[in-house]
N, C-alpha and C positions, 0 to 999 in steps of 0.2 A: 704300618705307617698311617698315621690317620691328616686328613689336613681338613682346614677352617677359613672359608672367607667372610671377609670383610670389604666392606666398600663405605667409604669417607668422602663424603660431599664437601665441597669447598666454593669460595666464592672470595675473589679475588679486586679488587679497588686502584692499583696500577696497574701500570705496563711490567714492571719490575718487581718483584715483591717475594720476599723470604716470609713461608710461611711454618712457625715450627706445629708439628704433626706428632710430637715424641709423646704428647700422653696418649692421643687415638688412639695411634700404634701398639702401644703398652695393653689399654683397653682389650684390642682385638687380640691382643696375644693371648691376656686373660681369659677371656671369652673362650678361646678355640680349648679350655683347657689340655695342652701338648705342656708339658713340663720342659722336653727336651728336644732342639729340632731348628730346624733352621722359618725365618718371617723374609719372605719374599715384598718391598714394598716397592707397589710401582704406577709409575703413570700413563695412562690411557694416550694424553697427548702428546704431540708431538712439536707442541711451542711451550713445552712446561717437562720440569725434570725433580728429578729425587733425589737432594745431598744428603749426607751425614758431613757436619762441622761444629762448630762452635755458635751457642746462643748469644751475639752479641753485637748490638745495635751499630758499631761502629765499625765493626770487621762486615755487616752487611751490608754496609755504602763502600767500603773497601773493594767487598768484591762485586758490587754494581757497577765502581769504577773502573774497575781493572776488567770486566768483559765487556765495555763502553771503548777500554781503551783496545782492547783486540781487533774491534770490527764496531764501525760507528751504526750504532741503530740505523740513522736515518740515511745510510749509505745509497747508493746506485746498486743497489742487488737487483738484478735481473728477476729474481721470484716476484718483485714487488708489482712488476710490470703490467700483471694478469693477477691480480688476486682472486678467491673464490669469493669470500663478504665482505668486499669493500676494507680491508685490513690489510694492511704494508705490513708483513709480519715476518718477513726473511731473516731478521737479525734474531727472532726470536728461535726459527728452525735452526740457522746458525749456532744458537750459542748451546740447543739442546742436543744439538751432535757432541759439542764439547762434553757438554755435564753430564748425559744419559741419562736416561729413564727410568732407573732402578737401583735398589739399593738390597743385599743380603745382608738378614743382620740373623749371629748368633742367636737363638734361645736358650736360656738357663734358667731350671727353677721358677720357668713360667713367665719370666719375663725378658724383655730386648734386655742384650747382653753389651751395654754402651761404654766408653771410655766416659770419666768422670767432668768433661768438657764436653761431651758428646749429645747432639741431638739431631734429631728425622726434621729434613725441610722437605717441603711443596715448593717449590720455585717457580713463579709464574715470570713468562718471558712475554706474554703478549698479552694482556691484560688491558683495561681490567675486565673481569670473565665473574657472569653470573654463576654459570654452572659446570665448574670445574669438580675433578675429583681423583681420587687414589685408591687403589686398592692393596689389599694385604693379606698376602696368603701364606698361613704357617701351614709347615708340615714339620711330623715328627710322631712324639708319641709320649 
C-alpha cells in the first residue's frame, strides 16, 4: 500500500462560508498516482469541517440557515466567556461536532469516486480566517 499527502491552503472571508475543494482534491488524488484506494480529507481545525453535498448557492444559505436555526451563533455559550483570541467562536465548535472533520472518499481509476451531484467542502464556521487549510491523504496502490 502506498499513500500520498497533500496539504491545501485556504483563506476564508466570513464567518460562515462553503468552500468547494473537489478539483484540489482530484488534483492531489492525481498527483499521489494510487489508481485504486481510499482519499482521507480532513481538517486540522476544530471551528471548520469537511462535507460532501451538493454545489449549489441556494441549498448553501439553506443550510447556513438551518445550523443558525439549531443553535444561534451569537448565543450565551459558556466557551464564549474566556476566549483564547479575542473570538466568540462556540457556535462555530458547536456546529463542527455536528458536521465533523473528515470525509472518506472512494478512489477509482485515479480519481474521487463522487455521486453526480457530489462535491468536497471546506466549511469555515469562524471565519473569516487568513490561514486555513485541509489535507489529503490517499492510500492505496
Amino acid at each position: 500500500m502506498r499513500f500520498h499527502d497533500t496539504e491545501i491552503p485556504l483563506e476564508t472571508t466570513r464567518r460562515f462560508q462553503i468552500l468547494d475543494i473537489t478539483g484540489t482534491v482530484q488534483d492531489a488524488v492525481k498527483a499521489s498516482g494510487i489508481a485504486r484506494g481510499l482519499a482521507l480529507v480532513r481538517s486540522p481545525h476544530t471551528t471548520a469541517s469537511i462535507r460532501v453535498n451538493e454545489n449549489e448557492p441556494r441549498l448553501h444559505e439553506d443550510m447556513e440557515r438551518f445550523l443558525c436555526d439549531l443553535a444561534h451563533p451569537e448565543g450565551a455559550w459558556r466557551h464564549n466567556l474566556q476566549t483564547v483570541d479575542d473570538r466568540p467562536n462556540a457556535w462555530g465548535h458547536l456546529m463542527s461536532l455536528l458536521l465533523g472533520g473528515a470525509a472518506v472518499l472512494p478512489v477509482t481509476e485515479g480519481r474521487i469516486d463522487l455521486g453526480g451531484w457530489q462535491s468536497v467542502f471546506f466549511v469555515e464556521l469562524d471565519g473569516p480566517r487568513a490561514a486555513r487549510k485541509a489535507f489529503v491523504r490517499v492510500m492505496g496502490a
